[in-house]
Backbone as a chain_set.jsonl record, in Angstrom:
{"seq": "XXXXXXXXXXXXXXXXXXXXXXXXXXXXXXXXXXXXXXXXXXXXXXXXXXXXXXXXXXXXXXXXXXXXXXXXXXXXXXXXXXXXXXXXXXXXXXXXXXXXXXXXXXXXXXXXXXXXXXXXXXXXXXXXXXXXXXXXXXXXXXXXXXXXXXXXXXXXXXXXXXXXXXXXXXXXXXXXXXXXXXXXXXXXXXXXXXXXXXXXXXXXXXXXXXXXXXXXXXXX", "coords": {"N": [[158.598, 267.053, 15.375], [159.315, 264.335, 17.722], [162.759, 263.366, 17.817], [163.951, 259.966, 17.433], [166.063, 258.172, 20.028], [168.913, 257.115, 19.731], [170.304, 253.897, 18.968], [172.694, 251.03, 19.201], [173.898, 248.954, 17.723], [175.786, 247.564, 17.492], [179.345, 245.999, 18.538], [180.307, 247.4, 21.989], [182.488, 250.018, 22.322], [185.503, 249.813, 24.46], [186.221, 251.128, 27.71], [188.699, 251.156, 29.515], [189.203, 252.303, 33.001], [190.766, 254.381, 35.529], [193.528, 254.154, 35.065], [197.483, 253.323, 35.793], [200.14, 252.487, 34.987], [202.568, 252.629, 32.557], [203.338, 250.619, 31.121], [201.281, 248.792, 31.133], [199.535, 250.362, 29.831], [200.654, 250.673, 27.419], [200.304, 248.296, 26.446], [197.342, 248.11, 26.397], [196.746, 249.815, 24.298], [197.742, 247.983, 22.121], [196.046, 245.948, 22.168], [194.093, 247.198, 21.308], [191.925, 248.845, 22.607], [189.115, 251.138, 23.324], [189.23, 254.002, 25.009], [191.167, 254.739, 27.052], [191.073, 255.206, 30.83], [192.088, 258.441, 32.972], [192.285, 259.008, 35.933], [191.939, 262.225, 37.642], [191.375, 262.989, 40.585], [192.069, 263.562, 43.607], [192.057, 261.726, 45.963], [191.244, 259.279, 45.245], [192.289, 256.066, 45.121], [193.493, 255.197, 42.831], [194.837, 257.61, 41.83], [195.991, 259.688, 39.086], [198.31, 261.325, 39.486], [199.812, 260.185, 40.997], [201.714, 258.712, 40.636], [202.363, 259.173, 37.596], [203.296, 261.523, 35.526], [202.331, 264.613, 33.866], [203.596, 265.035, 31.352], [203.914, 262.847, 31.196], [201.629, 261.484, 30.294], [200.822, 262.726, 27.724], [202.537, 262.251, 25.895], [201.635, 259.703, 25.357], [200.145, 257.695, 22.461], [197.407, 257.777, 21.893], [194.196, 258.255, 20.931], [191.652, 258.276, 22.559], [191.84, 259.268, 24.823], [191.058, 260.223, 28.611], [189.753, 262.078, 30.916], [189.506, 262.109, 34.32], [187.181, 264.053, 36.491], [186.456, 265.163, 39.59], [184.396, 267.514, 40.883], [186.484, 269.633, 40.681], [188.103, 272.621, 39.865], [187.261, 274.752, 37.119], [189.484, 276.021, 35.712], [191.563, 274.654, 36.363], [190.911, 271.96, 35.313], [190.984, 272.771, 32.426], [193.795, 273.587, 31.978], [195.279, 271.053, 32.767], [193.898, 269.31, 30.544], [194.779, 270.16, 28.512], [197.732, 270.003, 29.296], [198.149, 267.159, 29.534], [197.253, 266.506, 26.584], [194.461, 265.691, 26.563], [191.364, 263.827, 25.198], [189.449, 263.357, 26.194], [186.847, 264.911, 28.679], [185.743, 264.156, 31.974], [183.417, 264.333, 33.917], [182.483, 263.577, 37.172], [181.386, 264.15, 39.191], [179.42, 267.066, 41.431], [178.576, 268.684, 38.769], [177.685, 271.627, 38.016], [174.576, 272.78, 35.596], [175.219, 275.904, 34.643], [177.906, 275.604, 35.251], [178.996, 273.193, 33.493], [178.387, 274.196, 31.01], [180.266, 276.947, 31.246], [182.587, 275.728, 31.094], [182.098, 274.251, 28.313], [182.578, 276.581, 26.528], [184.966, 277.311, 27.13], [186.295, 275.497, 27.107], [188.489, 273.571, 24.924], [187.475, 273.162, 21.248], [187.598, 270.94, 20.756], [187.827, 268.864, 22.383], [186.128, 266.278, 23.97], [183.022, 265.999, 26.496], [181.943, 264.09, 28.931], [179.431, 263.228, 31.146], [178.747, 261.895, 33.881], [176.044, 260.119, 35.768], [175.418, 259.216, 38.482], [173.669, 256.213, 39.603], [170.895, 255.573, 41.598], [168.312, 255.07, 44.012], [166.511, 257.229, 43.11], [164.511, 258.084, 40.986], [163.033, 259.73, 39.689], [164.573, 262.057, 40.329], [166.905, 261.605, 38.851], [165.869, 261.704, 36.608], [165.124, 264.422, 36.03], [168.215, 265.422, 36.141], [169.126, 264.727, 34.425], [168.168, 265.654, 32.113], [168.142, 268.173, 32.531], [170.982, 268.519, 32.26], [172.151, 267.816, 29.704], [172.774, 269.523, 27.526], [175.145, 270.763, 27.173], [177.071, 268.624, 26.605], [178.692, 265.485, 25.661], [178.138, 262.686, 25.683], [176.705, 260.538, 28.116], [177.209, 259.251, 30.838], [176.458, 256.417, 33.452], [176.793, 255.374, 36.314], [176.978, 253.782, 39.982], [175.478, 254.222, 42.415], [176.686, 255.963, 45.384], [178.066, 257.079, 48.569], [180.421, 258.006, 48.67], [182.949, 259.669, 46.119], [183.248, 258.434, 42.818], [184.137, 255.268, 41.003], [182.398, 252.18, 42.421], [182.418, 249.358, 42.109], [180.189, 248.031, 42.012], [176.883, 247.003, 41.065], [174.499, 248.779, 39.551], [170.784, 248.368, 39.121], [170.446, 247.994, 36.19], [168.291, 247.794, 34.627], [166.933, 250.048, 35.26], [167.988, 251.832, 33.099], [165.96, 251.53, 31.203], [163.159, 252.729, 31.783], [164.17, 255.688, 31.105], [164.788, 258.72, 29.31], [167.004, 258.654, 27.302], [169.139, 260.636, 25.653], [171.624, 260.786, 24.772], [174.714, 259.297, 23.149], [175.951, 256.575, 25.341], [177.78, 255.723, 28.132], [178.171, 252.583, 30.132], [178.845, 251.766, 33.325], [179.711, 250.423, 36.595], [180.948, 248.156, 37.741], [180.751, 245.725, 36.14], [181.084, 242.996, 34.351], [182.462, 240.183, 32.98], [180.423, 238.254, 33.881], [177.966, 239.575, 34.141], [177.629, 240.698, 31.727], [175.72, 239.789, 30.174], [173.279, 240.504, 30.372], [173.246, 242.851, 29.498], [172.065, 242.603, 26.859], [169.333, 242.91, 27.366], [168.763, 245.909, 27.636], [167.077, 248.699, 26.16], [168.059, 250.699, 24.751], [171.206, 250.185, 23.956], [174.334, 250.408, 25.456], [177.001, 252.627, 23.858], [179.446, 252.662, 25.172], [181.457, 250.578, 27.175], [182.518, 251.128, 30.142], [185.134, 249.796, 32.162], [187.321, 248.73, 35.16], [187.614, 248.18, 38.629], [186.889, 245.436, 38.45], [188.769, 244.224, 37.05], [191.066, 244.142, 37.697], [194.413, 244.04, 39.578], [195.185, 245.093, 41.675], [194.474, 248.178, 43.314], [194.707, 250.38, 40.13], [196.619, 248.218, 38.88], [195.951, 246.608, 36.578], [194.705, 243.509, 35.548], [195.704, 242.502, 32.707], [195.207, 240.155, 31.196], [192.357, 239.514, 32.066], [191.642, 241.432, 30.833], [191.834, 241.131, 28.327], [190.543, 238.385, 27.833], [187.767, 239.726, 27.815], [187.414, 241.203, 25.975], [187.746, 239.771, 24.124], [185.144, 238.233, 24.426], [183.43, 240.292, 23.465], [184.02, 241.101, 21.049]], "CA": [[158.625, 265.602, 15.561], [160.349, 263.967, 18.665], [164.07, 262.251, 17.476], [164.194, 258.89, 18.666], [167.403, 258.071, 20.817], [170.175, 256.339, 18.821], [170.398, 252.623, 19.229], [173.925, 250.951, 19.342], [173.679, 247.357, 17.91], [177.357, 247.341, 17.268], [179.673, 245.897, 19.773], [180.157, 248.472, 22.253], [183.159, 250.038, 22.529], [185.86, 250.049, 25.784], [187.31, 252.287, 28.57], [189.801, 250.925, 30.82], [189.422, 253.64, 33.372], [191.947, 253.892, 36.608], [195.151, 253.65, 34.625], [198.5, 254.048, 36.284], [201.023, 251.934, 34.495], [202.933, 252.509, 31.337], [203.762, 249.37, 30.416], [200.173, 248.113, 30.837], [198.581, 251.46, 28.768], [200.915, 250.073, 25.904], [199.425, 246.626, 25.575], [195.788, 247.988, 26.53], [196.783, 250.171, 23.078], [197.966, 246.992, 21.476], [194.634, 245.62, 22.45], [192.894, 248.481, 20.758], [190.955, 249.472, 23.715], [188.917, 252.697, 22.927], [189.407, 254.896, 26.038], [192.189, 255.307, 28.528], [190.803, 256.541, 32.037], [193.064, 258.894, 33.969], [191.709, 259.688, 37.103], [192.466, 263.374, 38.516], [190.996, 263.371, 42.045], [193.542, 263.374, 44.955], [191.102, 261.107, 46.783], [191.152, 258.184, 44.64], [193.652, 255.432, 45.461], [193.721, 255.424, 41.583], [194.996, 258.558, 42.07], [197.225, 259.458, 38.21], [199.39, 261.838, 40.039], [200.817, 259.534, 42.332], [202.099, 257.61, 38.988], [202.005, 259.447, 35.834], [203.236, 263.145, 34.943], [201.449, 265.349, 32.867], [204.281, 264.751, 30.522], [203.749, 261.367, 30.688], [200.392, 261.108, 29.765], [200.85, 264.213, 27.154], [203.254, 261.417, 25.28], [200.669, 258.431, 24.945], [199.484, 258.324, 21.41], [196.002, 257.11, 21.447], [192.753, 259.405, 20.374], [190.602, 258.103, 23.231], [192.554, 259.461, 26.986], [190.166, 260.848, 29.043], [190.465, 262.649, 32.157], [188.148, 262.036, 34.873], [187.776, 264.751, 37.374], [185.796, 265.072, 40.312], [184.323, 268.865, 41.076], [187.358, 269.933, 40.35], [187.597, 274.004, 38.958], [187.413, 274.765, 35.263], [190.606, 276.671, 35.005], [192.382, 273.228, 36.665], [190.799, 271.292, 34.11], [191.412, 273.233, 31.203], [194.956, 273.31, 32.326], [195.295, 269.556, 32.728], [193.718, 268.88, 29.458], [195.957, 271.037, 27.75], [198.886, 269.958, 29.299], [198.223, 265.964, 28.803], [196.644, 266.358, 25.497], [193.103, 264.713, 26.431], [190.643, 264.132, 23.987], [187.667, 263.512, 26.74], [187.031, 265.367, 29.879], [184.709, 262.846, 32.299], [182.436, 264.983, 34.915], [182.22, 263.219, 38.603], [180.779, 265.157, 40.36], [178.109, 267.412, 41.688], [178.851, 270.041, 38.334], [175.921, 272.221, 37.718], [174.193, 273.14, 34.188], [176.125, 276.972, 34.479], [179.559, 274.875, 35.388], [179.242, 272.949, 32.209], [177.927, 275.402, 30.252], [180.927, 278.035, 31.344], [183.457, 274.26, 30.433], [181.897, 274.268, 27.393], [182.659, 277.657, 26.558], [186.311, 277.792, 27.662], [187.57, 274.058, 26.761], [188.768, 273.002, 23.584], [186.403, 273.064, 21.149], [187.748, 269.007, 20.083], [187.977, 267.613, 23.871], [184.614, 265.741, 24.508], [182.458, 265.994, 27.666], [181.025, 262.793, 29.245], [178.908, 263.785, 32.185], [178.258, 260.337, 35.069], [175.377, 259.821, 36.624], [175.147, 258.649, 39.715], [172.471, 255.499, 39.52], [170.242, 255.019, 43.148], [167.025, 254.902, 44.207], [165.462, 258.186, 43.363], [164.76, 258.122, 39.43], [163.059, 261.429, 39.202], [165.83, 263.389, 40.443], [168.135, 261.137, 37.904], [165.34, 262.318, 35.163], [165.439, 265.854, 36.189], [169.561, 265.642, 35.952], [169.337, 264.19, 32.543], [167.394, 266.673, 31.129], [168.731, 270.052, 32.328], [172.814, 269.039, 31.952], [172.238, 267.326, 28.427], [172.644, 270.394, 26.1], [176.27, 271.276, 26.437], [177.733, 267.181, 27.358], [178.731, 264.643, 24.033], [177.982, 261.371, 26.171], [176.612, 260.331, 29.287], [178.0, 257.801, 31.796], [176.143, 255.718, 34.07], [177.228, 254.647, 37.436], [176.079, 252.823, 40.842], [175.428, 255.98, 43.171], [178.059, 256.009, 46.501], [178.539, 258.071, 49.123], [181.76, 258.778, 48.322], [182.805, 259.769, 44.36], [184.168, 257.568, 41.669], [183.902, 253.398, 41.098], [182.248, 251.313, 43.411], [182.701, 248.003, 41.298], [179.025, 247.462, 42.153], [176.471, 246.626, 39.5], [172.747, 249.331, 39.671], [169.885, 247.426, 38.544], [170.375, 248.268, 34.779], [166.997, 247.835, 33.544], [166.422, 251.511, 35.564], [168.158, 252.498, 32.037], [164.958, 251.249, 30.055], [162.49, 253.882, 31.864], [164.803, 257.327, 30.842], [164.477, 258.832, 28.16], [168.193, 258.889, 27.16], [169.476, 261.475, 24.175], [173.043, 260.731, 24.25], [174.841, 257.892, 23.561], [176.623, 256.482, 26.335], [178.866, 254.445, 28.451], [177.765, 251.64, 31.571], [179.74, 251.815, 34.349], [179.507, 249.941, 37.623], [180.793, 246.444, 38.469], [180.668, 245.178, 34.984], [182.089, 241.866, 34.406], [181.942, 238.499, 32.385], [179.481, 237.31, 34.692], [177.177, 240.207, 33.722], [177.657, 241.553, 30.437], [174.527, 239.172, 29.223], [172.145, 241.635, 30.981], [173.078, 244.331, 28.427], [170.447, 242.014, 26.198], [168.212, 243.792, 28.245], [168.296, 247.398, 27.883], [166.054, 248.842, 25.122], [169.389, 251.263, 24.061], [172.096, 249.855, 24.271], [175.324, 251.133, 25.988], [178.201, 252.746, 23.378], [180.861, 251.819, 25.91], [181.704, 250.037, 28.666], [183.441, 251.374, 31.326], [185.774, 248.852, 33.427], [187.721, 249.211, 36.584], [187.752, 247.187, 39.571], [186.691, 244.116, 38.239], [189.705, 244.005, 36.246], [192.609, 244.863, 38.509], [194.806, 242.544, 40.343], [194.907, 245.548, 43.477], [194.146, 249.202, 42.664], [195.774, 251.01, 39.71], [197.153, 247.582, 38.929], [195.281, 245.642, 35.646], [194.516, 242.417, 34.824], [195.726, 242.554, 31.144], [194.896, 239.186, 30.792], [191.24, 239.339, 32.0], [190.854, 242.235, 29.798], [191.833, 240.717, 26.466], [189.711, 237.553, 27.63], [186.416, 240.466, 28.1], [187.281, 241.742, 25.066], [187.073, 238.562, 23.065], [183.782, 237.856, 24.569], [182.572, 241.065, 23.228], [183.769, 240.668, 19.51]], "C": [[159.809, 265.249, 16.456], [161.536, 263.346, 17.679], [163.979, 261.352, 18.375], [165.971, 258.721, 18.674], [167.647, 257.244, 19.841], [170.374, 254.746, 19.305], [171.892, 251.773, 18.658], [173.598, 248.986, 19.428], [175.041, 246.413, 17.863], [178.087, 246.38, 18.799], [180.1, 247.448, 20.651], [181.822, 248.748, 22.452], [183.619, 249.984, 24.506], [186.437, 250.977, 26.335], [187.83, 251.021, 29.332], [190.045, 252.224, 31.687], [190.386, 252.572, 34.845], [193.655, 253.789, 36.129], [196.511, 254.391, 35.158], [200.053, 253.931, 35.816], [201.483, 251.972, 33.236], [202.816, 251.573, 30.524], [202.411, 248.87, 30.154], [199.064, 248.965, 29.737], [199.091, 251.26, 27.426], [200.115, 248.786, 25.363], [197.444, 247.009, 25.609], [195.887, 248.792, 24.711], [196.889, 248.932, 21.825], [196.292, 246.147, 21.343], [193.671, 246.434, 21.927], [191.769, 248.932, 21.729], [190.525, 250.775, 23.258], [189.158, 253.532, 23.558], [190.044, 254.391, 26.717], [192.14, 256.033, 29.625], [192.17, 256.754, 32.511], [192.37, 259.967, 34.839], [192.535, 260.94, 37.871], [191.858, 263.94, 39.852], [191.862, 262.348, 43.101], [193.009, 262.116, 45.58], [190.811, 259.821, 46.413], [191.985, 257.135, 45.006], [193.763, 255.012, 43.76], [194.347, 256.7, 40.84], [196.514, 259.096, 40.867], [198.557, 260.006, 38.832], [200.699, 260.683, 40.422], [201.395, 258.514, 41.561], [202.933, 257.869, 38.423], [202.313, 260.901, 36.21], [202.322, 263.047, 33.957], [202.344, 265.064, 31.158], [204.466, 263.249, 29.649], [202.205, 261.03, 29.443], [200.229, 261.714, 28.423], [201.266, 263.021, 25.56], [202.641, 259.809, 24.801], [200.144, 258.381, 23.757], [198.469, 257.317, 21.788], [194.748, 258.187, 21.527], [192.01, 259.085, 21.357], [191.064, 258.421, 25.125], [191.13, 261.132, 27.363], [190.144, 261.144, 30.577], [189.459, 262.682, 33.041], [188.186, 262.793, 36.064], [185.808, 265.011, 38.234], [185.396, 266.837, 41.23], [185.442, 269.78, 41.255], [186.901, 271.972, 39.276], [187.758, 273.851, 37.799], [188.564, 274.97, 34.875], [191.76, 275.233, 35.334], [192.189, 272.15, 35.667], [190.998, 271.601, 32.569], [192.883, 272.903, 31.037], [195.694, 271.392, 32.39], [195.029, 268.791, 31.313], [194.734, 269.547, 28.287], [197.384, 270.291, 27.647], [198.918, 268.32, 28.985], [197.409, 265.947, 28.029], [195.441, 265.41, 25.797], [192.336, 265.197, 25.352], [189.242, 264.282, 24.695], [188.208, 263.963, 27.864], [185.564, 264.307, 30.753], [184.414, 263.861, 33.879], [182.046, 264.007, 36.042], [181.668, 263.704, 39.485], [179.532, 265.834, 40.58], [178.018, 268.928, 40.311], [177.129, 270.482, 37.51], [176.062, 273.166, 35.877], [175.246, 274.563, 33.794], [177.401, 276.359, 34.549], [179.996, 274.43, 34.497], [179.22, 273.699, 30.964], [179.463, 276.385, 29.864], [182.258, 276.991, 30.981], [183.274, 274.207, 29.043], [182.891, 275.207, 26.29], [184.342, 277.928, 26.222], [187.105, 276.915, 27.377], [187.61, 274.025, 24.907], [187.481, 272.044, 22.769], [186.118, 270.986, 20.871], [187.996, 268.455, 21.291], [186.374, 267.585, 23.946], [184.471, 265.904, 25.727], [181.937, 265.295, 27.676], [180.529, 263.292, 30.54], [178.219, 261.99, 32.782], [177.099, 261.125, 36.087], [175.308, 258.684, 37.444], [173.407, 257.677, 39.938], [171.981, 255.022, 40.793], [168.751, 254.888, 42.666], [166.044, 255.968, 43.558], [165.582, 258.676, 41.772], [163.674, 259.431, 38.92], [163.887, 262.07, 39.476], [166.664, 262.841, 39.423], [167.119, 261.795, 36.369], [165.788, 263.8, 35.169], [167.162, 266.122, 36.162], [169.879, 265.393, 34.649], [169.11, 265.201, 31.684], [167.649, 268.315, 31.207], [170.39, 269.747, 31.968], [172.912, 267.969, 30.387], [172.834, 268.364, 27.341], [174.357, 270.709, 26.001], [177.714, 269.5, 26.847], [177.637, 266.508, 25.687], [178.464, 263.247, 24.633], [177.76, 261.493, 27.751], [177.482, 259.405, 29.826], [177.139, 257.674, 32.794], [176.725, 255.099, 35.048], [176.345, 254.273, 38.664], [176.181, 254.004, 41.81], [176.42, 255.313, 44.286], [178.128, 257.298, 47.051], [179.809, 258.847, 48.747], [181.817, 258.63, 46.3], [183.335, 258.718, 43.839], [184.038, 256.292, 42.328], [183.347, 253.177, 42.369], [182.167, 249.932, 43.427], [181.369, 247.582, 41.987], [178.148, 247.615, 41.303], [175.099, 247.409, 40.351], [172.004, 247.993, 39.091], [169.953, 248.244, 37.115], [169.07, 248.435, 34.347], [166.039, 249.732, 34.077], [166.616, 252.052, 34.397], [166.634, 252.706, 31.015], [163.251, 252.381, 30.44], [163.285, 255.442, 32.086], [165.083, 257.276, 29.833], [166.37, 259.367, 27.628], [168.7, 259.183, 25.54], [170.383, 261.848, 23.685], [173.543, 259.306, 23.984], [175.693, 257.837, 25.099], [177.081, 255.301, 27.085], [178.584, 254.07, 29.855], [178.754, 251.534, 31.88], [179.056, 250.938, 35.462], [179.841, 248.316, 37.855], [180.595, 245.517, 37.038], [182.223, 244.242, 34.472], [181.852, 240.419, 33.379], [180.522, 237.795, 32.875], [178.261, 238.255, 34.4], [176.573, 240.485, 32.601], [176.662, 240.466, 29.501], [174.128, 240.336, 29.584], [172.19, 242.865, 29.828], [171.931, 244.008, 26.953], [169.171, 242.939, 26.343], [167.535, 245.034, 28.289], [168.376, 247.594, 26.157], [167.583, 249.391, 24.079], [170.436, 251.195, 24.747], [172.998, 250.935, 24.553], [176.58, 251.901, 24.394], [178.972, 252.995, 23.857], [180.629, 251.06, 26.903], [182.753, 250.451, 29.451], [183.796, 250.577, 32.583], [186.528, 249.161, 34.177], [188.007, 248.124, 37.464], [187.886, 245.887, 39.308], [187.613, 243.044, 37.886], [191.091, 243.95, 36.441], [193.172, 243.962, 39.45], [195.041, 243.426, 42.203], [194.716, 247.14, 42.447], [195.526, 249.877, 41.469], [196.271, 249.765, 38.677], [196.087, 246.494, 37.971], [195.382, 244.77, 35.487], [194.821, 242.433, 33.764], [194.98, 241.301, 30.856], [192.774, 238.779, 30.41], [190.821, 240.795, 30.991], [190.903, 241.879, 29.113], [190.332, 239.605, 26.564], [187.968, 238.483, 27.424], [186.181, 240.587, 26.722], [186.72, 241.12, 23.749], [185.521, 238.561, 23.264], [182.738, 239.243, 24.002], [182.642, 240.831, 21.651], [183.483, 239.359, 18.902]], "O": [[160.964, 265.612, 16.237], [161.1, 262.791, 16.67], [163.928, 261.489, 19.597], [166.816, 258.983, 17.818], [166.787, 256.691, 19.156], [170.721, 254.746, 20.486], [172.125, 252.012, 17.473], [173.312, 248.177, 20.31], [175.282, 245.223, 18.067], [177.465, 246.167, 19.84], [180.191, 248.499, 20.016], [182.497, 247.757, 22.732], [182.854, 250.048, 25.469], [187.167, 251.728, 25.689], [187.153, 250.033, 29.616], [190.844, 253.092, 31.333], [190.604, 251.396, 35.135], [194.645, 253.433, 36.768], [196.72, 255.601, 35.067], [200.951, 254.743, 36.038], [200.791, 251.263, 32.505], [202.302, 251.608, 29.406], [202.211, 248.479, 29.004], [198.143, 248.489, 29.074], [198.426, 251.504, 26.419], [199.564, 248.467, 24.309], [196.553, 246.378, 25.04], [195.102, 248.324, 23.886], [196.223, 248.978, 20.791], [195.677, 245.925, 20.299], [192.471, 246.286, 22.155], [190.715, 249.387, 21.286], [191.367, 251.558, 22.82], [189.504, 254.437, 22.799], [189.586, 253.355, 27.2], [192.734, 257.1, 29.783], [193.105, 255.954, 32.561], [192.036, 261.138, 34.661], [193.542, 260.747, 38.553], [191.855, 265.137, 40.141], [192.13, 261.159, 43.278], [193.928, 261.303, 45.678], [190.128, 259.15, 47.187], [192.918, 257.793, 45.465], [194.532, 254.05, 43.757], [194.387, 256.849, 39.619], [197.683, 259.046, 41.252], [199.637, 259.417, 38.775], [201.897, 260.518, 40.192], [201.496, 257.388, 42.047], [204.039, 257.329, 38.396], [201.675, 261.456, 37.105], [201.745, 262.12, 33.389], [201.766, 264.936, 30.079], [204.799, 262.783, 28.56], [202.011, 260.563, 28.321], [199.327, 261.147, 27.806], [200.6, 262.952, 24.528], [203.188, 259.008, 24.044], [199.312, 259.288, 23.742], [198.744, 256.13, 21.966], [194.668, 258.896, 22.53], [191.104, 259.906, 21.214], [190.685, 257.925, 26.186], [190.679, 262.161, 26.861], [190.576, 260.299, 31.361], [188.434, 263.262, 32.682], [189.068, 262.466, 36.858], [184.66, 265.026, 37.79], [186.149, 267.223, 42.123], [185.287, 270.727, 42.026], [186.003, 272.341, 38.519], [188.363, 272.883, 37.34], [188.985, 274.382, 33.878], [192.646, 274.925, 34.537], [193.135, 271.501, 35.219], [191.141, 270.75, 31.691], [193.266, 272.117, 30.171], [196.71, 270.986, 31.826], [195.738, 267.855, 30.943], [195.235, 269.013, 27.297], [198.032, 270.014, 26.637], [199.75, 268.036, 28.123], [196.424, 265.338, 28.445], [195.464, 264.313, 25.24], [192.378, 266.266, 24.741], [188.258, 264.898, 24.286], [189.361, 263.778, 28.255], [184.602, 263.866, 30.126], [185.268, 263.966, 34.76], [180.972, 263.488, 35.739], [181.665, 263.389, 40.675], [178.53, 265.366, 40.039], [177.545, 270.011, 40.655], [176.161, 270.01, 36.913], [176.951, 273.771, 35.277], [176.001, 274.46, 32.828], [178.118, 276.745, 33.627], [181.138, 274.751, 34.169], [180.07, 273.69, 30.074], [179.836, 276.591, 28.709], [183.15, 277.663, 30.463], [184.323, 274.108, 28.406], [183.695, 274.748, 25.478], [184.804, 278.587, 25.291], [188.323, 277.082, 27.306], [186.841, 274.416, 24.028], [186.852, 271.038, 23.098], [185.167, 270.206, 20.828], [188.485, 267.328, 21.207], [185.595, 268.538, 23.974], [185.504, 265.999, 26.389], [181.157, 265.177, 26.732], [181.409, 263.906, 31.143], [177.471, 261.216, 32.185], [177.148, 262.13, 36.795], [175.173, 257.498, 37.142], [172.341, 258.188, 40.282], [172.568, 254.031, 41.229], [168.209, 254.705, 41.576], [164.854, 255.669, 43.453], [166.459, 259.43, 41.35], [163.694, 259.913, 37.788], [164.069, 262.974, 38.66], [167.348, 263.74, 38.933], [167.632, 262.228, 35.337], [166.659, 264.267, 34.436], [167.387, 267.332, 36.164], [170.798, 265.842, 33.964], [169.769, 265.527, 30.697], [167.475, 269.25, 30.426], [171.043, 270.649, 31.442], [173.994, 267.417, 30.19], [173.351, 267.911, 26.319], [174.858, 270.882, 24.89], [178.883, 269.541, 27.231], [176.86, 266.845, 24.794], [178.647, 262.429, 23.731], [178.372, 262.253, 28.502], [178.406, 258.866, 29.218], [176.829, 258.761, 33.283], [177.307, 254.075, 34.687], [175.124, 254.381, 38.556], [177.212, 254.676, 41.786], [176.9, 254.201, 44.066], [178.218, 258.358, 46.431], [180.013, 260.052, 48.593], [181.166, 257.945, 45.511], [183.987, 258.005, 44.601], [183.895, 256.047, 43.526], [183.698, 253.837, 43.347], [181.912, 249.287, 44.444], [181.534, 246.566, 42.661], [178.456, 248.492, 40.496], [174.653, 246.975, 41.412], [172.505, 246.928, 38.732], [169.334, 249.307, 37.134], [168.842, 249.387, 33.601], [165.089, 250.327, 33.569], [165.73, 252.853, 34.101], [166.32, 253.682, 30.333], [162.439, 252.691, 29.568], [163.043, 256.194, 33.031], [165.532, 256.303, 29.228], [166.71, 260.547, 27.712], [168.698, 258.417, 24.577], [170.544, 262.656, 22.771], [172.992, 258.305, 24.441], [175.981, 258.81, 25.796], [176.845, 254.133, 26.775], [178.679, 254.909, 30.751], [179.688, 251.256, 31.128], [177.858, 250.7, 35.307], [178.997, 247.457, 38.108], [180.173, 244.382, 37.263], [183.427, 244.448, 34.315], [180.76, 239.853, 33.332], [179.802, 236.996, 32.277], [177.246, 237.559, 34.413], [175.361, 240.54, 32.392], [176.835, 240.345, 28.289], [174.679, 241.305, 29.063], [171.263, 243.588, 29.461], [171.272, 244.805, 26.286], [168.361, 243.453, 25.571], [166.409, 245.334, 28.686], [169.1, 247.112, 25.287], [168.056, 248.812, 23.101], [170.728, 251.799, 25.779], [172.805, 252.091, 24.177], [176.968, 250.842, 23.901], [179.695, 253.753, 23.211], [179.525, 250.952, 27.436], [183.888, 250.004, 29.293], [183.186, 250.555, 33.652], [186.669, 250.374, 34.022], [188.639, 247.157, 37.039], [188.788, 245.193, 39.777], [187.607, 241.828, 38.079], [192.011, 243.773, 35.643], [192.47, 243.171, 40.08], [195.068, 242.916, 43.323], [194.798, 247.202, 41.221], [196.737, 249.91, 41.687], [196.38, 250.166, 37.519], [195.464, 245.627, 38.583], [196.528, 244.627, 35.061], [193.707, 242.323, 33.252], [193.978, 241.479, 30.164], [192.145, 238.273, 29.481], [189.688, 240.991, 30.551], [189.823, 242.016, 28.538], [189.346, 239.723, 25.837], [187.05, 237.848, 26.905], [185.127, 240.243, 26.187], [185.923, 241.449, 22.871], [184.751, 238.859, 22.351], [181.512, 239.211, 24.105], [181.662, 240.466, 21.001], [183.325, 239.265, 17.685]]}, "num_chains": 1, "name": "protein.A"}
């Protein structure tokens, strides 16, 4: 007998991904935010390095820091997670079923794997990605496809969610904002997070605290 997918009537939890600022990763804690992105691709102008030590981040207490890395090798990410104590590792990239698989394998068995898809036009190849890199991943992620990797603070047509057959929970990404976050009405199974970014930032790196608390209200 098929399992039906998990349905998430709760509010959903949050990421604040992009984070570069101490001072602002304390009050997003104060704020109880669920996830703390820290972006590890050079290429980002979100870029933690250019911030944040490993020491730094290592020293954050909150259960939800998550490291978002963009085809990046295994032994670099192991290493990274290690050294700033993450609890999630967040897949960007083009990593293939053996890549995760051999991540699986080699990471800590208590750091989660969220694996992003890239949301466009071509929703059999997004089925066929769903369904072979599901078995060794603890959450998907959802994003607006882009030539280039990571955020594009642009919103997919969401309701693509409601034809895939989706067997994790997981977290909407893309351009998600006050002005949106009705639309999640919409989809059959709901999101268990939201992943924000751009929308939220007064220049890159650089948060809105303010418009996050106000998001946050509007969710509880």
């Amino acid at each position: 007998m098929n399992q039906q997918p998990r349905t998430y009537n709760r509010r959903p939890k949050i990421k604040v991904c992009g984070l570069t600022k101490l001072d602002q990763i304390e009050e997003l804690i104060s704020l109880k935010v669920d996830f703390l992105g820290f972006i590890f691709y050079e290429k980002s102008p979100r870029y933690v390095f250019n911030s944040l030590t490993l020491d730094q981040i290592k020293a954050i207490r909150h259960k939800g820091k998550v490291g978002v890395f963009v085809n990046e090798s295994i032994e670099q990410i192991i290493e990274i997670s290690e050294k700033a104590k993450l609890n999630f590792i967040q897949l960007h990239g083009d990593e293939t079923y053996d890549f995760i698989t051999e991540l699986r394998n080699k990471l800590n068995a208590k750091i989660g794997i969220i694996k992003v898809f890239r949301v466009g036009n071509h929703i059999q190849d997004l089925k066929f990605k769903i369904q072979n890199l599901k078995s060794n991943v603890d959450y998907f992620l959802f994003d607006t496809d882009s030539k280039a990797f990571g955020g594009t603070g642009k919103t997919f047509d969401w309701q693509i969610l409601n034809d895939l057959e989706i067997n994790k929970p997981y977290f909407l990404s893309g351009g998600i904002s006050e002005e949106n976050i009705e639309n999640i009405k919409l989809l059959k199974q709901k999101p268990f997070a939201l992943d924000i970014n751009s929308k939220f930032e007064i220049e890159p790196g650089n948060k809105n605290i303010d418009k996050i608390k106000e998001f946050k209200n509007l969710l509880d």
